[in-house]
VOLUMBA-634105 format. One line per field, with one value per residue (C-alpha): residue in one letter; residue number from 1; x, y, z. Coordinates in steps of 0.05 Angstrom, whole numbers. Example, Ala and Ser with C-alpha at 12.3 -4.5 7.8 and 13.67 -1.06 7.14 Angstrom:
<nodes>
type [A,S]
seq [1,2]
east [246,273]
north [-90,-21]
up [156,143]
</nodes>
This chain:
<nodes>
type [X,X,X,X,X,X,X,X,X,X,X,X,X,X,X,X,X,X,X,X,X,X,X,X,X,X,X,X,X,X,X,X,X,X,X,X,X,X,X,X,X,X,X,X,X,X,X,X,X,X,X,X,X,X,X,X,X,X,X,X,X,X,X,X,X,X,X,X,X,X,X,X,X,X,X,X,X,X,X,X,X,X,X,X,X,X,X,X,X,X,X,X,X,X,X,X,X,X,X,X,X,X,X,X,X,X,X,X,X,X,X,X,X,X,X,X,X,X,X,X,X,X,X,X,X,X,X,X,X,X,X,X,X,X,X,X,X,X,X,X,X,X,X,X,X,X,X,X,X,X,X,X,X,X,X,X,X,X,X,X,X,X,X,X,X,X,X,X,X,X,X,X,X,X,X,X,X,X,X,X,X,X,X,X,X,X,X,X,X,X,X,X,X,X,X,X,X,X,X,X,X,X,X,X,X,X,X,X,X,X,X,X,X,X,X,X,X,X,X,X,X,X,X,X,X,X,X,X,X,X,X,X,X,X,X,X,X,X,X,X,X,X,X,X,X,X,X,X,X,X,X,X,X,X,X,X,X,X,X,X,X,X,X,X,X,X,X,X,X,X,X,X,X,X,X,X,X,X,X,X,X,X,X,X,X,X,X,X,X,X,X,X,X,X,X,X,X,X,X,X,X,X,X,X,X,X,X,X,X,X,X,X,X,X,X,X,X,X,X,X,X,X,X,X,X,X,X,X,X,X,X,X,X,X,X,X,X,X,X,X,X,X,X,X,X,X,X,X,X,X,X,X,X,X,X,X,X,X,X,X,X,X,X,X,X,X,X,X,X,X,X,X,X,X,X,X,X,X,X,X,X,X,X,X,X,X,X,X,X,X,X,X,X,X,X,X,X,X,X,X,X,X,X,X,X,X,X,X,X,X,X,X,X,X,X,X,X,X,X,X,X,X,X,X,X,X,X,X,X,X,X,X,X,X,X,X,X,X,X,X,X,X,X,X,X,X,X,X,X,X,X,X,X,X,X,X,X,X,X,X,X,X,X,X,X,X,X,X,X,X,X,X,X,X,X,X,X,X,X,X,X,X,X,X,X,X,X,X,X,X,X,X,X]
seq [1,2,3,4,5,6,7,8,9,10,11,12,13,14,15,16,17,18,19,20,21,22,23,24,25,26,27,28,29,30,31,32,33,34,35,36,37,38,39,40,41,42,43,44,45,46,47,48,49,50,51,52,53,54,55,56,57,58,59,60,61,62,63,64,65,66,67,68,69,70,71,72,73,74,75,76,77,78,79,80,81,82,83,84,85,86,87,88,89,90,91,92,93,94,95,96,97,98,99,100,101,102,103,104,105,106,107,108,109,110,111,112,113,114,115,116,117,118,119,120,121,122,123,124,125,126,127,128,129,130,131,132,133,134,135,136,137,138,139,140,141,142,143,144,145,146,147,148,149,150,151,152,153,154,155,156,157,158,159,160,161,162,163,164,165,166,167,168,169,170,171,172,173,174,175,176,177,178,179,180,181,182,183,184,185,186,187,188,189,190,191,192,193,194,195,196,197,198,199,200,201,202,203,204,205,206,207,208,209,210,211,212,213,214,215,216,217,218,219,220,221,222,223,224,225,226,227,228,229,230,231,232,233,234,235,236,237,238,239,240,241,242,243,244,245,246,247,248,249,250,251,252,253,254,255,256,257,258,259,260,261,262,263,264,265,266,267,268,269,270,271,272,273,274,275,276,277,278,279,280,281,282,283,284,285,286,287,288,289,290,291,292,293,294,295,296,297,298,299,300,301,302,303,304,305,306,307,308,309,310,311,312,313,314,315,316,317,318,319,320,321,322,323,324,325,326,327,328,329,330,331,332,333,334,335,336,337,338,339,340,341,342,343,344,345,346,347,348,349,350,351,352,353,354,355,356,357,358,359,360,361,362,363,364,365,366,367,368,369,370,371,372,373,374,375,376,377,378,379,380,381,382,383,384,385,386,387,388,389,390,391,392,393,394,395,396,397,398,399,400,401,402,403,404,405,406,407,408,409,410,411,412,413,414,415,416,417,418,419,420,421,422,423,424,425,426,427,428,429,430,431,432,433,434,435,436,437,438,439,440,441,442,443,444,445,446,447,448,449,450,451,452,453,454,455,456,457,458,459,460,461,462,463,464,465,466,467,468,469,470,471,472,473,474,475,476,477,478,479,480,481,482,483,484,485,486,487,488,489,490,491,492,493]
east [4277,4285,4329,4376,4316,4255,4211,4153,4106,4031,4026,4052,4124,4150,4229,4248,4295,4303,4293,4228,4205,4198,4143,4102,4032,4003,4024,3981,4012,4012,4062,4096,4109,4129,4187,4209,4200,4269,4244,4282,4347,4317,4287,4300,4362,4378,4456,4453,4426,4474,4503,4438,4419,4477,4474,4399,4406,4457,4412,4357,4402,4417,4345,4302,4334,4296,4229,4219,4178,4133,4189,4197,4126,4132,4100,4153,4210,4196,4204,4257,4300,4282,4309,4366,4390,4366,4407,4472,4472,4467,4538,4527,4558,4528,4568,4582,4536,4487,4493,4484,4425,4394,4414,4364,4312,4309,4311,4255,4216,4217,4188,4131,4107,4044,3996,3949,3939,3947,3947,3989,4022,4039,4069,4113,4149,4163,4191,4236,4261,4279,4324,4356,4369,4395,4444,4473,4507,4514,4454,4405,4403,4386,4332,4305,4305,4267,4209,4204,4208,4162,4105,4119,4096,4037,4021,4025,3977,3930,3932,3932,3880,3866,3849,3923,3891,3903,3858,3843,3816,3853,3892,3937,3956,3959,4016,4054,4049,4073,4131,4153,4145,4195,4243,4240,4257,4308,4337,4350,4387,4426,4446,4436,4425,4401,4331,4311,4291,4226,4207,4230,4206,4131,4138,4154,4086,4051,4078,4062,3987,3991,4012,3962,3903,3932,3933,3861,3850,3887,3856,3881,3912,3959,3937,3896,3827,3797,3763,3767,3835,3861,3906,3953,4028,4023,4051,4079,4037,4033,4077,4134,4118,4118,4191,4214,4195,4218,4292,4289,4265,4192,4167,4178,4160,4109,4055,4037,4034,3983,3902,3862,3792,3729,3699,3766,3730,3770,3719,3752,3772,3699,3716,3699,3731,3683,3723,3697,3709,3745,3701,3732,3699,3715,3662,3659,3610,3651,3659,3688,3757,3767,3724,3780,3808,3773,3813,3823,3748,3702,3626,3631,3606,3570,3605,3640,3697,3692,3739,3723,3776,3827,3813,3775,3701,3669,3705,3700,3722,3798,3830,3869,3866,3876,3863,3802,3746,3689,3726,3750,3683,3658,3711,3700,3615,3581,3562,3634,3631,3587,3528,3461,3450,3386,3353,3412,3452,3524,3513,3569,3579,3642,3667,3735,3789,3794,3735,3661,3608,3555,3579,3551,3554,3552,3502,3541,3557,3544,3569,3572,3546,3469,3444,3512,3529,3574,3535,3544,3500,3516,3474,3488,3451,3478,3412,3378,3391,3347,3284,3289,3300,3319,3379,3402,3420,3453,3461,3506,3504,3566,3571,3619,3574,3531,3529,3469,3458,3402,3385,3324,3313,3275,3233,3212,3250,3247,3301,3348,3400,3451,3507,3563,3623,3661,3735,3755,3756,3692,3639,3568,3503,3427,3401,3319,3321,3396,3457,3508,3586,3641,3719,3778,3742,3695,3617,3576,3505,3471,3398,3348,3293,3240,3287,3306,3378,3404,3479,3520,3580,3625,3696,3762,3814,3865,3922,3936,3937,3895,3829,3795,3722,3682,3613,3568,3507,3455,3399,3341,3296,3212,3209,3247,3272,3305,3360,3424,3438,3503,3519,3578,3602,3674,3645,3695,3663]
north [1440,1458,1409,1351,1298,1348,1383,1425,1418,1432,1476,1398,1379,1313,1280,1217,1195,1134,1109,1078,1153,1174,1133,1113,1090,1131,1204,1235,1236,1306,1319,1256,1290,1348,1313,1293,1357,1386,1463,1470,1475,1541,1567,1639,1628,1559,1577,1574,1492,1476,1416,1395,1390,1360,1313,1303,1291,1227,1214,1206,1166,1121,1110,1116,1082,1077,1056,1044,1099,1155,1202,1168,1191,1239,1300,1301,1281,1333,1393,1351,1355,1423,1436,1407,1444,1505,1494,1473,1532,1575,1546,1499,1424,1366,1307,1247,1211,1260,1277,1203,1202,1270,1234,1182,1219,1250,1186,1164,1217,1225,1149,1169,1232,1253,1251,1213,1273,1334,1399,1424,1355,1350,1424,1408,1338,1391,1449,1386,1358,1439,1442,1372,1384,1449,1424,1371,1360,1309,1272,1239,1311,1350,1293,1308,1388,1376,1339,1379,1447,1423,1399,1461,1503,1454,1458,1536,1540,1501,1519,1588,1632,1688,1734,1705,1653,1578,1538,1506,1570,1559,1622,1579,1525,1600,1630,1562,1553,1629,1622,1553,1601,1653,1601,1579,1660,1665,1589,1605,1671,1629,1588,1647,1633,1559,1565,1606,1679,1686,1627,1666,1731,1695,1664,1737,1762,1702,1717,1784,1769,1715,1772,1815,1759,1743,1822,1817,1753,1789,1813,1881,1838,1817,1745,1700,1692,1625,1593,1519,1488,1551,1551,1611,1596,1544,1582,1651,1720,1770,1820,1765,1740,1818,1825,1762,1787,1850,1820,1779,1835,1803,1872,1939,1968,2019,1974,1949,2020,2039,2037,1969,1997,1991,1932,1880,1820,1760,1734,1668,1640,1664,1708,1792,1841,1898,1952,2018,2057,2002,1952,1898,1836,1783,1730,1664,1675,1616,1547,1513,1483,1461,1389,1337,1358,1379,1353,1417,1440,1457,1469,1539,1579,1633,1647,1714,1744,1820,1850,1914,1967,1921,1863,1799,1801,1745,1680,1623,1561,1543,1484,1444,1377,1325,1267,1225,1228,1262,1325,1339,1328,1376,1431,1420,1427,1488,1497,1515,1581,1634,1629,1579,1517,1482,1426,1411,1395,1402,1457,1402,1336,1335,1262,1230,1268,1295,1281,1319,1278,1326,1402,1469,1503,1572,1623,1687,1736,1814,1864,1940,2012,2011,2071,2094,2030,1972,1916,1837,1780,1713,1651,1570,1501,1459,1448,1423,1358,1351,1396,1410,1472,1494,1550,1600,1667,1720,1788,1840,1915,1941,2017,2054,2041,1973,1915,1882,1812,1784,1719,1691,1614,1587,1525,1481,1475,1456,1494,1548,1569,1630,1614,1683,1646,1698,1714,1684,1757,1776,1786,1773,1792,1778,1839,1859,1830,1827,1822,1864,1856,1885,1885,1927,1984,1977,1957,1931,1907,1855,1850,1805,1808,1746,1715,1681,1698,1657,1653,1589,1563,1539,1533,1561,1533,1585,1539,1474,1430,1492,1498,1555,1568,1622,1644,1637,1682,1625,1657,1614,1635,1648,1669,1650,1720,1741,1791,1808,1879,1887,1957,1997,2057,2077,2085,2144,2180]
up [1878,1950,1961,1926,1930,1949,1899,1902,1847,1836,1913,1934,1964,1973,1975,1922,1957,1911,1835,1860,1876,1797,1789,1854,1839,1894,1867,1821,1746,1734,1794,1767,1698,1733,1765,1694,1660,1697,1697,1754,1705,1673,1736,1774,1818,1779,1784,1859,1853,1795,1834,1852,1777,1759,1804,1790,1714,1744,1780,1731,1667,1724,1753,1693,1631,1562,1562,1633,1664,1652,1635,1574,1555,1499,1531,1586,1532,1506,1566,1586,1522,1516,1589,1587,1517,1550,1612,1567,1529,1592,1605,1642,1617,1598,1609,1553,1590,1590,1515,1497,1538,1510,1442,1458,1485,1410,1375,1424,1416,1337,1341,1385,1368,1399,1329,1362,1418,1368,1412,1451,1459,1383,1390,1443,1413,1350,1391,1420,1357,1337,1393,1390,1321,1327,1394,1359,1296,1237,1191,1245,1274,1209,1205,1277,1250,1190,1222,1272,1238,1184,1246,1276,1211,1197,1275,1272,1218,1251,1326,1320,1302,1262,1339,1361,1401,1411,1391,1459,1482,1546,1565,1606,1548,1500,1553,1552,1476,1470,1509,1475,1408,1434,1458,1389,1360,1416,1390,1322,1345,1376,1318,1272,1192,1205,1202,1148,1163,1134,1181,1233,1218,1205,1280,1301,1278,1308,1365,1365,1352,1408,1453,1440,1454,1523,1538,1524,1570,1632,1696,1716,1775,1715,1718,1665,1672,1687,1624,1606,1639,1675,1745,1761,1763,1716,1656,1650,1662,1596,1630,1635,1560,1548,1575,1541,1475,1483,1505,1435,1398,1377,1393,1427,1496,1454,1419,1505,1531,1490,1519,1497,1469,1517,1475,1444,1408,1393,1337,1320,1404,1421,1478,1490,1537,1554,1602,1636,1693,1742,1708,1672,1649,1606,1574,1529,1478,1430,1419,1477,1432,1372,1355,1358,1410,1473,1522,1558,1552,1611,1601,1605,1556,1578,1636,1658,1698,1734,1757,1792,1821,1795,1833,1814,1841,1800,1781,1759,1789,1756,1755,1817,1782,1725,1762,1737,1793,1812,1831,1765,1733,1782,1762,1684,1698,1697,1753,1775,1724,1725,1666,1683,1695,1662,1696,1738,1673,1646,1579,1548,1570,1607,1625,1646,1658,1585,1544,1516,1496,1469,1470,1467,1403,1403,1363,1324,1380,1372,1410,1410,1448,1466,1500,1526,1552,1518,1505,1489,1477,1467,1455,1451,1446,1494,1531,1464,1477,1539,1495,1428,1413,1486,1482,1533,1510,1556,1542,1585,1591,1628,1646,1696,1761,1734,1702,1679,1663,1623,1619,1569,1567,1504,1510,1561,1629,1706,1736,1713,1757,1740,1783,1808,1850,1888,1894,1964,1995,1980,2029,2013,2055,2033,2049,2017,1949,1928,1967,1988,1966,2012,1998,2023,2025,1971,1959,1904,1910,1865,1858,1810,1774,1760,1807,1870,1899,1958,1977,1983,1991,1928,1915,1880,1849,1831,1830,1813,1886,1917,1942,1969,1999,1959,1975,1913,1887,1861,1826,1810,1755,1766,1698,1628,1629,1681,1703,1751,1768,1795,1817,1848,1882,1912,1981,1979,1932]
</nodes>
């Protein structure tokens, strides 16, 4: 909130000054939700606005009563109960009218829970039901505990996997799902001996795991890195999840200190970090979410992320919508993420807002050491559908000074293009057959073979509401094989 009736949501501010405000036709939903979700409550520096919530949660029974706008949704019933538990146990006091209100929200929501949705939707009506059940007292509440504890368990079992990750394979939807996992540890602290502490400890070592997979998926910069629905801001970074688990004693300060290996596979979510030198990149090599639920899913797989002297060099595009549109089919295609496009084609077919149509599936990965260099290769089948038997396979050799990319295309094809989006602050030159990179003091080169390399213009998305101009490396192949030497130097040295 920056002020009683102004919010800033999704890098967008605007006042609702009135009860027609929660739900105006011509704001996009996501910010809409937003408004409903109340994080404000449980934000830093939330004690200085406490008569602005209060007022706000009047505000709200008033404005929106049952049924009759999208905060009765389930998905933002759910942060909202959540919220406003969180915010009464912080000392702050809800009012009768409040509690009757929160009451209803939880009878609501048990009535409507998101089964239809699954994910991370389904996860976050249980985590709801948990805390209304917990907050209040009597019969109907044990009931709202039971079902939601129970879907919690079943949810757990089947959301995460056996790497740590979410199924998804979205680090953003992982950091939010890990967070609403330590709430839930912190929770039954709070109402110690309730839940029953082998429950408890067994969330403790999922969220341990969990913890461990999103170390993996950050940038030295400390941020995610962009695969399938990913925006920064939108969900806490690992060193904050690290802190918060520390603080409720899910683990200690030691097991983070230590060194992650140069090659850390996560087998089961599909991805591989390979790290030398400043070098640190981070690849898909998996299945782009689980079948029945790929609502978060861009065509990515493939693609990379490089981070070199601890700053991102190669991105791909992130995520600054949900709305349905041509711009959010654009962000989900692959041609927003660095790995090749065939014939101009999507590797899955993207469509609406939250759907795949026919979808990459992935070959086994391997990785390893190959002549003193750490070494990945990945393959899928996405393109099969235009040739039979057309795949794309894509190895990658990463030493301290280079990083080599290898592409091979099997079967039939017209075009193949192996697309390298830039962080906004990198400079790129054509200069004899490659190009030249520049950055705060720092230089790479990249150079192709059996190629074609041209620079363009394409976009970034590092936020949700934000878009920034990138130059882009498009490499076109001559050749089915064909290769991407990137190299680099401390011009210091």
């Amino acid at each position: 909130m920056t002020g009683p009736d102004r919010f800033r949501f999704l890098s967008i501010e605007r006042s609702v000054p009135d009860s027609a405000a929660w739900e105006r036709s011509d704001v996009p939903k996501l910010w809409l939700y937003h408004l409903h979700y109340f994080d404000d409550l449980v934000a830093d520096g939330a004690r200085e606005r406490r008569k602005w919530h209060e007022d706000l949660i009047r505000r709200w029974i008033a404005e929106n009563p049952p049924g009759c706008s999208i905060g009765w949704d389930p998905y933002p019933v759910s942060l909202r109960i959540v919220n406003w538990i969180q915010w009464a146990l912080g000392g702050n006091t809800l009012s009768d009218e409040a509690l009757n209100s929160l009451a209803t929200q939880a009878r609501w929501l048990r009535r409507r829970m998101e089964i239809h949705l699954l994910g991370n939707h389904l996860w976050a009506n249980a985590k709801a039901l948990v805390f209304a059940g917990l907050f209040f007292e009597g019969p109907e509440a044990d009931a709202w505990l039971k079902t939601g504890l129970s879907t919690l368990q079943a949810q757990l079992d089947e959301q995460i996997l056996a790497d740590g990750g979410h199924f998804e394979r979205s680090p953003m939807y992982h950091a939010i799902v890990l967070a609403d996992l330590i709430d839930l540890i912190q929770l039954a602290e709070v109402f110690h001996g309730v839940v029953d502490r082998a429950r408890v400890q067994s969330w403790r070592g999922t969220a341990r795991r969990m913890l461990r997979w999103m170390r993996v998926m950050t940038h030295p910069d400390g941020g995610i890195a962009f695969f399938n629905d990913a925006a920064l801001d939108a969900a806490p970074t690992h060193a904050q999840l690290s802190d918060y688990a520390d603080q409720v004693g899910v683990q200690d300060r030691d097991s983070e200190s230590q060194e992650l290996p140069e090659i850390q596979a996560l087998p089961d979510s599909g991805y591989v970090r390979l790290q030398r030198g400043v070098a640190t990149l981070i690849a898909d090599v998996g299945a782009i979410g689980p079948d029945y639920q790929p609502g978060h899913a861009h065509a990515d797989t493939l693609s990379f992320e490089l981070s070199l002297y601890g700053r991102r060099v190669f991105v791909n595009g992130g995520t600054s919508t949900y709305e349905p549109g041509s711009e959010r089919l654009r962000q989900r295609g692959t041609a927003s993420h660095n790995t090749v496009v065939i014939n101009g084609q999507d590797s899955s077919e993207v469509w609406s807002s939250f759907r795949v149509a026919r979808r990459a599936r992935p070959l086994p990965p391997c990785w390893g050491i190959r002549d003193g260099r750490l070494f990945l290769q990945g393959a899928h089948d996405g393109y099969s559908r235009l040739t039979k038997g057309l795949t794309h396979t894509r190895r990658w050799y990463l030493s301290s000074e280079h990083l080599v990319v290898e592409d091979d295309i099997s079967g039939p094809f017209t075009t193949a293009d192996a697309m390298l989006l830039l962080a906004p602050e990198i400079d790129a030159q054509l200069e004899d057959h490659g190009a030249v990179l520049r950055w705060d003091g720092h230089e790479a080169s990249a150079r192709v073979e059996n190629a074609l390399m041209s620079v363009t213009w394409g976009t970034w998305h590092p936020r949700f509401g934000v878009t920034l101009a990138s130059r882009r490396l498009r490499i076109r192949a001559q050749r089915s094989q064909f290769r991407t030497l990137i190299s680099w130097r401390d011009r210091a040295a």
